[in-house]
VOTI-13139 format. One record per residue: x, y, z of N, C-alpha, C, O in turn. Coordinates in steps of 0.02 Angstrom, whole numbers, plus 50000, padded with zeros to 5 digits. Example, Ala and Ser with C-alpha at 12.3 -4.5 7.8 and 13.67 -1.06 7.14 Angstrom:
506604971650390506154977550390506604983550390507124983450423/506424988850354506844994750357506455000250394506705005750402/
This chain:
502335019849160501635021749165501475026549108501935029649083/500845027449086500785030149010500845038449028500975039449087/500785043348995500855048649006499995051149018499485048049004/500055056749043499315056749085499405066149113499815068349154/498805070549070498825078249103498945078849153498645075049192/499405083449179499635086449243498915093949257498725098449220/498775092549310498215098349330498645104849303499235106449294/497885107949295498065116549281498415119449310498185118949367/498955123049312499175124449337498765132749374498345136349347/499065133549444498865138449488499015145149482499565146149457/498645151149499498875158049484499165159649541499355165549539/499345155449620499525156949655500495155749649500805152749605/500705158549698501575155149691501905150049704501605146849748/502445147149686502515140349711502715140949798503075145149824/502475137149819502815136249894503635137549901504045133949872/503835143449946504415143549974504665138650008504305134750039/505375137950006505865133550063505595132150108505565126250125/505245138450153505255137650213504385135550221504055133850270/504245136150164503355132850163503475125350155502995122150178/503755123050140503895116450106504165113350184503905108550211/504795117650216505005114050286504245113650328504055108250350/503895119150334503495117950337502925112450344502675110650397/502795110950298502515105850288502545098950299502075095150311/503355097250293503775091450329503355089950395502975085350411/503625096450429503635094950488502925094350501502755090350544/502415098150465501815094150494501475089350476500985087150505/501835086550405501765078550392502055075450431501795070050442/502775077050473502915071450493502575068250573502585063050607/502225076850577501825076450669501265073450647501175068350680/500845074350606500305072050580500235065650581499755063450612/500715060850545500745052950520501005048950582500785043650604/501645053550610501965050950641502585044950606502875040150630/502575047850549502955042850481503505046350436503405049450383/504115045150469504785048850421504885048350347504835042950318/505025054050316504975051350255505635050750245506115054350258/505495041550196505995035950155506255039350084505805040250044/506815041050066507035042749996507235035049968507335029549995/507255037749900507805030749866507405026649848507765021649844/506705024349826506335021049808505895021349760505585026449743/505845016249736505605013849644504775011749662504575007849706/504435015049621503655014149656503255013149567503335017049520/502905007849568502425009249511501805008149549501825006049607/501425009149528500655010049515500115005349493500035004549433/499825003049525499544996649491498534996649496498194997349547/498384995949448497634998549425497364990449449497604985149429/496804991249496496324983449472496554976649485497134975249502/496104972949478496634965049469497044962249440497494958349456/496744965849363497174964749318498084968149316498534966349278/498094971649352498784971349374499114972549430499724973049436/498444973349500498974970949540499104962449555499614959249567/498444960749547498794949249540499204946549534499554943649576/499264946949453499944946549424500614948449477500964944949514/500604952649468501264957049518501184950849582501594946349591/500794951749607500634948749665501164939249677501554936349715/500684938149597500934932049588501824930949587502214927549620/501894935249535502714934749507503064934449579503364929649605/502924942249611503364940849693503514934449721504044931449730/502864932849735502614925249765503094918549759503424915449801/502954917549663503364913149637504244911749642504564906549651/504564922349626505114923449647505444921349705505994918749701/505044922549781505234921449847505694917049853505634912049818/506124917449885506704913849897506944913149977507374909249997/506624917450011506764919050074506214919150133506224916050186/505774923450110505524927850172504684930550142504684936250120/504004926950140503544930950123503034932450181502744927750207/502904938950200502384941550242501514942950218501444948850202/501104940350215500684941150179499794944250244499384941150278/499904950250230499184953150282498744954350255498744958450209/498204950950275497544953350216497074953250249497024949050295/496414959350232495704957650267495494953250235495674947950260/495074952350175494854946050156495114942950122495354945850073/495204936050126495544929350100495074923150070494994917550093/494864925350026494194922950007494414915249993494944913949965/494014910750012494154903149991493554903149931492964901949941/493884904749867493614903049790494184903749760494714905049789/494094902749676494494901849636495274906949659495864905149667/495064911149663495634915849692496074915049728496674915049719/495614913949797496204913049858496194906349837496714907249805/496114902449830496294895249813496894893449780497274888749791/496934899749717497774899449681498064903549708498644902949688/498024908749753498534909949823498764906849861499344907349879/498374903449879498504900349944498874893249908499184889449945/498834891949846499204886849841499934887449798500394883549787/499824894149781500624897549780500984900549863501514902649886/500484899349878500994901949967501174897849970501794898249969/500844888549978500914884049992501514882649979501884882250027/501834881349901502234878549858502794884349864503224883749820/502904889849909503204892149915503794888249995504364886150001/503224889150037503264886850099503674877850112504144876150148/503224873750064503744867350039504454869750019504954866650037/504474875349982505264873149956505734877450002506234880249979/505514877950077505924881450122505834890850129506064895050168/505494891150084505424901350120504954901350157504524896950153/504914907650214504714906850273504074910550250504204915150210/503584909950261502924910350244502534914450298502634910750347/502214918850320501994921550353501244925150317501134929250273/500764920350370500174924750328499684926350401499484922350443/499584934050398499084936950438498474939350416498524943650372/497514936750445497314937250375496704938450464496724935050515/496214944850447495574945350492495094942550494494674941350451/495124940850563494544935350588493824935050540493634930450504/493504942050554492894942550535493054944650451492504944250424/493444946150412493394946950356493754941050297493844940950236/493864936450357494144929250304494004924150354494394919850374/493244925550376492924917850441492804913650364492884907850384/492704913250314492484905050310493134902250255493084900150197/493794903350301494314902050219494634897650313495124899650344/494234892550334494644887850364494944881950321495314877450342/494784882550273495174875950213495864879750192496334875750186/495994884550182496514888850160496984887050204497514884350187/496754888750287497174888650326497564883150338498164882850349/496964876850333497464871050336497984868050286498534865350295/497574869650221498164868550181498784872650165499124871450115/498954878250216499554883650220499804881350273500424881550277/499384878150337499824875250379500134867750372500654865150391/499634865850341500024860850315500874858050278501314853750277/500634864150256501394865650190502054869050231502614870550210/501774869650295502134873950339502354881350362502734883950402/501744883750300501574891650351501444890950413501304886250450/501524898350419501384904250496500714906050474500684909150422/499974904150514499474905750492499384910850548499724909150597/498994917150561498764919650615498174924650608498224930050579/497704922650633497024925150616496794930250678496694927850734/496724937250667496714944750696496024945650729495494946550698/496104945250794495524948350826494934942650838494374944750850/495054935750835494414933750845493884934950897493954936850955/493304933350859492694935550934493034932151015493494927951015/492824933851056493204934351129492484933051181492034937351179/492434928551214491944930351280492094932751308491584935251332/492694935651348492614940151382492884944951347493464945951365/492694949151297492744954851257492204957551191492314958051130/491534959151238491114956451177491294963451140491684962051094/491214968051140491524975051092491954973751071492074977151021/492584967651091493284969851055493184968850962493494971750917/492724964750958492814961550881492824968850835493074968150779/492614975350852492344982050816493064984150793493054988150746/493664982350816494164983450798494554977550747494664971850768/494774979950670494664975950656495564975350592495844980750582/495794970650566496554970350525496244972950440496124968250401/496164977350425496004979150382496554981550315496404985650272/496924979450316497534980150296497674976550226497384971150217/498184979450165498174970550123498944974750106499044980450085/499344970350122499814970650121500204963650094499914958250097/500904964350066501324959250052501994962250026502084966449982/502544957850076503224958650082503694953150051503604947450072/504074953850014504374947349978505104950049989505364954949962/505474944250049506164943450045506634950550048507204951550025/506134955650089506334961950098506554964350049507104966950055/506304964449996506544966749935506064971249901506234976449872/505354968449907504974969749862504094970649904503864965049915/503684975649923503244976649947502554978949917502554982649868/501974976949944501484976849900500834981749969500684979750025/500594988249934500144989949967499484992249929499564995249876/498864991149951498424990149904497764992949952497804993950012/497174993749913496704992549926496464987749919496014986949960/496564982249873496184977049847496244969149905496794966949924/495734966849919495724959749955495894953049904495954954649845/495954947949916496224942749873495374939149867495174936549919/495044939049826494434938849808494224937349733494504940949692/493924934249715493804934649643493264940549623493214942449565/492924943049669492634947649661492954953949613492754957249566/493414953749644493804959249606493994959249535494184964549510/493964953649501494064950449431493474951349415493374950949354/492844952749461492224953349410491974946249387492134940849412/491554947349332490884942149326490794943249261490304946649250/491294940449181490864942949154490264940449103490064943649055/489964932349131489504930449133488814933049127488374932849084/488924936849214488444941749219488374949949207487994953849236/488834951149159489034955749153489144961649220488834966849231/489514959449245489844965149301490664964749283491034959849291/490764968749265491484973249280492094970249342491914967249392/492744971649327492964970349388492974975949418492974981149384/492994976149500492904981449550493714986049504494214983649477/493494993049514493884998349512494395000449565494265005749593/495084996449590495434998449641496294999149611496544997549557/496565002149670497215004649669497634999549711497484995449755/498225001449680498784997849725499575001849711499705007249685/500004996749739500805000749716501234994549755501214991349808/501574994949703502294990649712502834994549735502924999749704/503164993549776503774996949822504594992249824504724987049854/504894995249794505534993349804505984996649812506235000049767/506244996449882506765001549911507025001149970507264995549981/507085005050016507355006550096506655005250120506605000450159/506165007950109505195010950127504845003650130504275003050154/505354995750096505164989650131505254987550178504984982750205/505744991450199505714989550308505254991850320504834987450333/505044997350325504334999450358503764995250347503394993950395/503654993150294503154988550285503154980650326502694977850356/504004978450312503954975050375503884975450445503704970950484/504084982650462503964984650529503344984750563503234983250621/502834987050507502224985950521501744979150519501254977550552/502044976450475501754966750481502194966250538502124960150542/502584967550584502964965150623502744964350709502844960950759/502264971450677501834972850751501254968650739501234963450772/500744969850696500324965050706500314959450688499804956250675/500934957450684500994950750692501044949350766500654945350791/501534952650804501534951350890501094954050919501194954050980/500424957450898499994957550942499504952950931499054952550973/499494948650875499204943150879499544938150930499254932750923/499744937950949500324934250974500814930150944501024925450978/501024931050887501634927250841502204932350888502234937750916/502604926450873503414925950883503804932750858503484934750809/504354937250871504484943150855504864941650785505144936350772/504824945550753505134942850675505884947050654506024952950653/506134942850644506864946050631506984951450570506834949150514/507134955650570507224959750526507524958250444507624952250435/507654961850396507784958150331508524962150349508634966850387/508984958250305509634960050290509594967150278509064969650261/510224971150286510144978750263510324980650206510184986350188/510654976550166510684975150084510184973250051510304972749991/509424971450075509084971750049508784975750050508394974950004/508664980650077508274988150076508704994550045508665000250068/509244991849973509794994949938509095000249907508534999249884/509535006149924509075011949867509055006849798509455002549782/508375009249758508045007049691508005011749667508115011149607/507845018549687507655023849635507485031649679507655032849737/507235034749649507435042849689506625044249702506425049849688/506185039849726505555042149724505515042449827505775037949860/505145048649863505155049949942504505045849974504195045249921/504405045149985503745041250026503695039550095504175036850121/503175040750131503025037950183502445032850209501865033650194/502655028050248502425020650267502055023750329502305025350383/501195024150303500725027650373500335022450387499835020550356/500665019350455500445014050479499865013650525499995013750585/499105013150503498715016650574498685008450620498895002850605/498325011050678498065006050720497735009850773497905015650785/497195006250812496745008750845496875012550877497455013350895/496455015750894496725024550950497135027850921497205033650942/497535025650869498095030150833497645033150773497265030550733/497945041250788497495042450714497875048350661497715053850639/498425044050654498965046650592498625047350550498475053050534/498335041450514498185044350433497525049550449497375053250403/497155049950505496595053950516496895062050519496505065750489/497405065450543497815067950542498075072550477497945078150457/498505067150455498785067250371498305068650357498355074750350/497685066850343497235067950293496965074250326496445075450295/497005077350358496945085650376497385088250381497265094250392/498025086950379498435090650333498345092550292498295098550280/498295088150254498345087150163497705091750146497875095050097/497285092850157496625096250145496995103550175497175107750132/497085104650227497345111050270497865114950192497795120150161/498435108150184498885112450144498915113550059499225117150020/498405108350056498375108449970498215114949971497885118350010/498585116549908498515125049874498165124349810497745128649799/498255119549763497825119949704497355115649687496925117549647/497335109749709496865103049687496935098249753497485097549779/496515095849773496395088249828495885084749773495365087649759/496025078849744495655074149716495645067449757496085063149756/495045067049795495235061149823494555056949794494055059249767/494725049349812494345041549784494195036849848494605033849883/493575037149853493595031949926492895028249903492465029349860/492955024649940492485017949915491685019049993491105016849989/491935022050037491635020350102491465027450137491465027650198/491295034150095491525038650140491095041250162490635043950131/491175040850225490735046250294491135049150327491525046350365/491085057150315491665059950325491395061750410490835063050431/492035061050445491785066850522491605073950505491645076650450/491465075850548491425086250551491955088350542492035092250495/492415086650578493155091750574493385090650509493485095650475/493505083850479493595081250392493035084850330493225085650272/492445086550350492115090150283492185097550299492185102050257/492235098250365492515105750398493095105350351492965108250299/493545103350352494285104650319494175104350238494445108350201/493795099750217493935100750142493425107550103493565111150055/492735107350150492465114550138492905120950126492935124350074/493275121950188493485128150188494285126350137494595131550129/494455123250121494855121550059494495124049997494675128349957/493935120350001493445123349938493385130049946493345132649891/493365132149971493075140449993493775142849983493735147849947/494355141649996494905144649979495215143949899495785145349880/494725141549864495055141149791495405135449765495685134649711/495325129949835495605123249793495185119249761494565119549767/495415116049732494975111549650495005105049685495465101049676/494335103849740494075100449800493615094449760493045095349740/493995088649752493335084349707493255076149763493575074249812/492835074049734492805069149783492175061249740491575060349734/492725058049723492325052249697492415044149722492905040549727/491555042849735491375037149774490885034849725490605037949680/490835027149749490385022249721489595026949715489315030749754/489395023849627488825025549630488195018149656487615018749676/488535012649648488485006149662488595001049742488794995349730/488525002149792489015001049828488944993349862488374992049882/489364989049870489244982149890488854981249971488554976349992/488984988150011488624988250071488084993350058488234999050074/487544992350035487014995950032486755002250105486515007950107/486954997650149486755002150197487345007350214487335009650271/487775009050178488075014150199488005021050130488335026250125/487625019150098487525024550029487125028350062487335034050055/486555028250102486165034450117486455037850164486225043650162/486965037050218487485039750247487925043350222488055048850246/488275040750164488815043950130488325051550084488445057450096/487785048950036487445053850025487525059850065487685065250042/487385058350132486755063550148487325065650184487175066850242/487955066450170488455068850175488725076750114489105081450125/488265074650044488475077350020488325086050017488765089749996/487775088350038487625093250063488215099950078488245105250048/488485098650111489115102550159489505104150103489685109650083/489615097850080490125099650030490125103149943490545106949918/489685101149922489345104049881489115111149884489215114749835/488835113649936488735120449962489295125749970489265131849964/489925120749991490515124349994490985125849931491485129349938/490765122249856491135118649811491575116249810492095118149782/491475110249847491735100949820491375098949796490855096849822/491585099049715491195095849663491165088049676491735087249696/490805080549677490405076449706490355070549646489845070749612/490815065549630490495063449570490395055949605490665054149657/489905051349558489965043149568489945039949525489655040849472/490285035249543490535030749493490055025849440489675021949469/490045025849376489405022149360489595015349357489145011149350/490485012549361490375003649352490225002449391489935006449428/490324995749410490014989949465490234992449522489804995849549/490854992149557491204994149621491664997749599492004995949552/491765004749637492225007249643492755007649732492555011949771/493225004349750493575002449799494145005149813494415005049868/494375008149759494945012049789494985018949825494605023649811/495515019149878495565023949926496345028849903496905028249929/496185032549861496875037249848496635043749851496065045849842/497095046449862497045054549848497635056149823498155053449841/497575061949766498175066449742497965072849772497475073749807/498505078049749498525085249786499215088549747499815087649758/498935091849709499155096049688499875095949636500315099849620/499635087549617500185084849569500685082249589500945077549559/500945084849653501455081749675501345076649745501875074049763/500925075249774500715069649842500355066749817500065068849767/500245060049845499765055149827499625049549886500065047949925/499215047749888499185040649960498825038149897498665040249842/498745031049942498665025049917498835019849981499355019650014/498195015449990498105011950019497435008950059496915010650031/497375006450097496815003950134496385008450165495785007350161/496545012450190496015017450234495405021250200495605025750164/494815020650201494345025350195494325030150228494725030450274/493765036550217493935042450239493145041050287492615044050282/493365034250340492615035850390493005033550457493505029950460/492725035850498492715033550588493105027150578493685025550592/492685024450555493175016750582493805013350557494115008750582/493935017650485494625016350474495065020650503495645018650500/494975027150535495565033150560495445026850611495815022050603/495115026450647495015026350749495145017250770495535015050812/494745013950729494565008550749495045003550699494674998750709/495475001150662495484999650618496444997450629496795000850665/496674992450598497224993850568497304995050492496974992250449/497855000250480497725000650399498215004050388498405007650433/498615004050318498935005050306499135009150245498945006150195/499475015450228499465017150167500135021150146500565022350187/500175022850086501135026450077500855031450056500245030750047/501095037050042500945043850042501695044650018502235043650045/501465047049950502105047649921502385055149890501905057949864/502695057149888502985063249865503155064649796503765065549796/502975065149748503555063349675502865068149622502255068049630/503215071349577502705075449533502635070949491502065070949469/503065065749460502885061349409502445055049442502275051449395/502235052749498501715049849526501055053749528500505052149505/501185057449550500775064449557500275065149504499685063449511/500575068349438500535069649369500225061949353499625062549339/500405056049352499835050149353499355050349376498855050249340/499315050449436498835050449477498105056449479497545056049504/498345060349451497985065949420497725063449357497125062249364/497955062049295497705059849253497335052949261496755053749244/497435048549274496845043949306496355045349337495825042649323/496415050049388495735052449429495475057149356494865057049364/495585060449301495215062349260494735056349206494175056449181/495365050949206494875045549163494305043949190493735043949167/494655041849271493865038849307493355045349300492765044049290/493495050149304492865053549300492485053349257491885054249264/492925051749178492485051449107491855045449111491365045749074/491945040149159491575037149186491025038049237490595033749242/491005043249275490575045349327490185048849323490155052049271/489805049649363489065056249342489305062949421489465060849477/489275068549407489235072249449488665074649489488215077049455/488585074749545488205076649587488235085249599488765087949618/487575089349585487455094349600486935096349633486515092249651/486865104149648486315106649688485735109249642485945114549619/485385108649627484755111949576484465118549623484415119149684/484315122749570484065127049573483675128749646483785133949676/483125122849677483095123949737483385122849787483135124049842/484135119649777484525117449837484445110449835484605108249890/484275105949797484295099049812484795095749775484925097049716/485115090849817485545086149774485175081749730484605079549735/485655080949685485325078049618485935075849590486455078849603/485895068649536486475068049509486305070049423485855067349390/486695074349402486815076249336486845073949279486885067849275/486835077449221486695071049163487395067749169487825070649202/487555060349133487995057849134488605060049094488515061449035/489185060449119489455059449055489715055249009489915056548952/489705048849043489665041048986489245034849018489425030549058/488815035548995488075032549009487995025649017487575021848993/488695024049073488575016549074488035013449108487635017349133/487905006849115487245003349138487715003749223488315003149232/487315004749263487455004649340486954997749386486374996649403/487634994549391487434985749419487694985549471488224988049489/487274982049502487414982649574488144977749591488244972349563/488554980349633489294974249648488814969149658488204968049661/489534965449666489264959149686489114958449764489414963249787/488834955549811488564955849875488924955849918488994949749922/489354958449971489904961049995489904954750069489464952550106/490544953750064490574944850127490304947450160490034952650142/490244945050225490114946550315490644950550340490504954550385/491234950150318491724953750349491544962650339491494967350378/491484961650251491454969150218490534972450256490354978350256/490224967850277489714969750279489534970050342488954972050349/489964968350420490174970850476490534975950475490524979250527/490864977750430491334984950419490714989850415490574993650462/490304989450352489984992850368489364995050418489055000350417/489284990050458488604989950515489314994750575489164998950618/490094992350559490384996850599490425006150588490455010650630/490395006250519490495013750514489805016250512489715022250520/489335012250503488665014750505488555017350582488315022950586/488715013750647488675014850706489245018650733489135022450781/489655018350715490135025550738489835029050701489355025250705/489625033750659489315036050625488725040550673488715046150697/488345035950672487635036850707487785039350790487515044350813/488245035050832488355035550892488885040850901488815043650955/489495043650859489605051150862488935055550853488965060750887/488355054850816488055060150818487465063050863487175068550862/487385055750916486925054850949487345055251029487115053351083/488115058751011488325059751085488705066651073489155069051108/488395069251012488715076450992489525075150983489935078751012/489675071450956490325070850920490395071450844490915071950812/489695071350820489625072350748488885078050724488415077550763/488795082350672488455084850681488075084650625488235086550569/487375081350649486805080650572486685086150551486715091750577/486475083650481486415089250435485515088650428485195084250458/485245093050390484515091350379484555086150333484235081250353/484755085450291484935080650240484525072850289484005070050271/484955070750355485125065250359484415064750400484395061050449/483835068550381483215066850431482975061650403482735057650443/482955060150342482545053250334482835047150384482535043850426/483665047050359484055041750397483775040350466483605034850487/483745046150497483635047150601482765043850578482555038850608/482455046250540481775043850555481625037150573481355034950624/482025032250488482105026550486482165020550551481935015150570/482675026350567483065021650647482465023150683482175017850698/482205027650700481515028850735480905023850742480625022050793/480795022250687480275018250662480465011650679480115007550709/481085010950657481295004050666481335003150747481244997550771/481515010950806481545005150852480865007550890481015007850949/480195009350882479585009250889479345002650862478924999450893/479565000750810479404994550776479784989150849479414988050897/480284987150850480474983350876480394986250957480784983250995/480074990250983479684991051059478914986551040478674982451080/478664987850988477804986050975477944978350981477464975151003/478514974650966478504968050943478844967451022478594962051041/479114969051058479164968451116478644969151156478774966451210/478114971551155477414973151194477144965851171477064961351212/477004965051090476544957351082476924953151104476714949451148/477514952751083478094944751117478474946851138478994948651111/478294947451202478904948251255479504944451241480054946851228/479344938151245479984934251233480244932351176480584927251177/480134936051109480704937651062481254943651085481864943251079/480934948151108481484953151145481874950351216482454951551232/481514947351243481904945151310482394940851311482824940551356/482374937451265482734930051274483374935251230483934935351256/483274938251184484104941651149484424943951218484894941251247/483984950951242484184955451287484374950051357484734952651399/484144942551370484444941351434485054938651414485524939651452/485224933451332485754931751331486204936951327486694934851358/486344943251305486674947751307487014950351379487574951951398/486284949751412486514953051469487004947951512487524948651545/486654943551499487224935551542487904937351543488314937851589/487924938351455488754937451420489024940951448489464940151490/488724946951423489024954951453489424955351525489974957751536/488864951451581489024951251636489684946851665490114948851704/489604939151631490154936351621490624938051598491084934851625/490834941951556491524945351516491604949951584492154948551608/491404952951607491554959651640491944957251725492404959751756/491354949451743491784946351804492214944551783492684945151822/492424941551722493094940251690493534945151698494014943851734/493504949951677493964954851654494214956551725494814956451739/493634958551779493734959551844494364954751894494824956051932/493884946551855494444942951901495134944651861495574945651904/495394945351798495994945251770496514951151810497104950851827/495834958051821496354962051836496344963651889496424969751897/496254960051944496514958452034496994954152033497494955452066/496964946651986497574944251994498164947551952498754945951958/497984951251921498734955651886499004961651939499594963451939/498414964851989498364968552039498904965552085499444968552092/498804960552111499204955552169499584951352139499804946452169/499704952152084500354950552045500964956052069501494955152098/500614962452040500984966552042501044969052112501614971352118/500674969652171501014970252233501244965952260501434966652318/501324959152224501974954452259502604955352235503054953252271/502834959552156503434959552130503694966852168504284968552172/503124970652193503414975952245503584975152295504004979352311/503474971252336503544969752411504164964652392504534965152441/504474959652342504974957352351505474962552316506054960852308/505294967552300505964972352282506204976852311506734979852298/505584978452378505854982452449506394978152473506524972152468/506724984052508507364981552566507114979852624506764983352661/507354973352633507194970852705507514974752768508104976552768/507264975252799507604976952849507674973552926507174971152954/508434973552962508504969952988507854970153067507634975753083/507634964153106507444966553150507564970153206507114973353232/508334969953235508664973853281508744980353276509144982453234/508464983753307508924991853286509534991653301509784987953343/509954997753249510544997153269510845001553326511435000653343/
């Protein structure tokens, strides 16, 4: 990796022994994720090199490929994926691809031609009648495991989007990734391992233990979230709690909770070099005036605020203080801590670190900063490289249910006092206002544009719920028949 400034260094002291045990231990309560020594990690910028990578694994396979992805786009892209899985799967390696319902619904041609070839296809979470909420939880993950040897964790979806347009002159999206080779590829299988069996696939056998031979001296940990679990939500208040000189973090999606801009504020207020850069562009439109009107808090506290001027910016990393770094799938909103599976490594190493720091300075030479003017208003600043700002390209159904999801956790923490508006976000609350005065007025003239939604709803609703009811009486009298045959009989005679 090229050489790249290491942050300023701090006037404070370095962390003691016992600050450092410290810290372990509340990374390791935090994640809930041991940290792996012995492993060889590069870094991989964009499409342009994580693909490639992607590909070579692929081609190499000889054994064993696990492949988890939110979107699986059926275009040029996934098309030469899916037909290198394919041609993998013909010549005998075991093929395993887990890919989300709602963020790869129209790649049913993919599927058949992977099952065809004799993949493991298994598609996460589909819609459910009797579960109409379940779909809000969702495999958000992009992951890939080759022959326990070699592991791939990313932000990036298999999409041509990400290669950009340059026809129309758009850019390819701006994301992160990392190649893993070490002991820290069991974990990665461990975690395709589970959601693979809660889809309901078959339990998967573990890789040889010679294939997880130390590669190199780099520490890392495999932070595996899933719903109700909220490790990386956690970690990531750690990491804010303990950074001492710099938190630079990159998220593509961010609506931070209270306790999360609570934590990086008073970071800011303690003298750490608190920055925070997101899309100035964003492929879900409706989540930019959210993330905005976020910026307030933080800015006030100094967390300096920048956005990105190319097309998409998608990656989710943070460095800290030269020496930590994550990388991976999670955004810093509600629905990736809470709702979400996702996955990311959090790595330990000053020479990752020291990268990762200098990259978050390039991207900035690209971004415009957001400040407070003179009367207190946010405003974004002159530029400092004055690129043309184009809108991404139009974000699938999947990416664009993600966001109608964080938009409504969002809104519904703040409307049950789990989240707390700022003045900032009064236009937003108005909007919703209007809109549902608007849609009462259109309910007064046509009744039955509102009625006919609200009765099929209510039908469903009602049907899922006698469902669920009947399921769990017969699991009820399931279970008091396996009790009553495991009591002791007793004889009728007394003795």
């Amino acid at each position: 990796m090229p050489d790249s400034p290491t942050p300023a260094a701090s006037s404070r002291p370095a962390p003691a022994a016992a600050q450092r045990a410290f810290a372990e231990r509340a990374f390791l309560r935090a994640a809930g994720a041991d940290p792996i020594d012995g492993n060889a990690v590069r870094v991989l910028l964009d499409a342009q090199e994580n693909f490639p990578a992607w590909e070579q694994a692929i081609d190499a396979a000889r054994r064993l490929i696990l492949f988890e992805m939110y979107i699986f786009e059926d275009d040029p892209v996934g098309r030469a994926f899916a037909e290198r899985l394919a041609a993998r799967a013909r010549a005998g390696v075991q093929v395993f691809v887990l890919c989300d319902w709602l963020g790869s619904w129209r790649s049913g041609a993919l599927w058949r031609t992977l099952r065809a070839a004799g993949a493991q296809v298994r598609l996460f979470n589909p819609l459910r009648f009797a579960s109409p909420f379940g779909w809000l939880s969702r495999d958000h993950r992009k992951t890939i495991v080759v022959d326990g040897s070699v592991g791939f964790v990313s932000g990036l979806c298999v999409s041509a989007k990400w290669w950009g347009n340059p026809a129309r002159r758009l850019e390819p999206w701006r994301d992160t990734g990392v190649e893993i080779r070490g002991p820290a590829v069991a974990a990665l299988e461990s975690a395709f391992a589970q959601a693979w069996e809660a889809c309901g696939g078959t339990p998967l056998a573990p890789s040889p233990p010679q294939d997880m031979a130390r590669q190199g001296d780099i520490r890392l940990r495999v932070v595996a979230g899933a719903p109700s679990a909220t490790g990386t939500f956690r970690l990531d208040l750690s990491i804010a709690s303990l950074a001492r000189q710099h938190l630079w973090l990159t998220d593509a999606y961010f609506v931070g909770s209270a306790p999360y801009v609570q934590a990086l504020a008073a970071a800011a207020r303690d003298g750490v070099d608190v920055r925070l850069l997101v899309p100035g562009a964003s492929d879900i439109p409706a989540l930019s005036p959210l993330s905005r009107a976020g910026y307030r808090p933080l800015l006030e506290a100094g967390v300096r605020v920048f956005e990105w001027n190319g097309t998409m910016l998608h990656a989710k990393t943070a460095v800290a203080d030269g020496v930590w770094s994550r990388i991976g799938s999670t955004n810093l909103n509600i629905a990736s801590w809470m709702q979400n599976y996702e996955l990311d490594v959090a790595i330990e190493d000053a020479g990752i670190g020291a990268w990762m720091a200098g990259q978050y300075e390039r991207d900035l030479e690209r971004s415009t900063e957001i400040v407070l003017t003179h009367h207190n208003r946010v405003r974004r600043s002159g530029r400092r490289n004055p690129l043309p700002v184009r809108r991404a390209h139009s974000g699938s159904a999947g990416r664009a249910a993600a966001g109608a999801v964080s938009v409504g956790s969002a809104l519904g923490a703040a409307l049950t006092n789990r989240r707390v508006l700022v003045p900032t976000e009064a236009g937003l609350i108005a909007r919703l206002g209007v809109a549902a005065i608007a849609l009462g007025g259109i309910g007064v003239v046509w009744p039955a544009v509102v009625a006919w939604p609200v009765a099929v709803l209510s039908v469903w609703f009602g049907l899922a719920w006698l469902t669920k009811a009947a399921a769990l009486r017969r699991q009820r009298r399931a279970e008091q028949g396996e009790q009553a045959q495991a009591l002791p009989r007793r004889d009728s005679a007394a003795p």
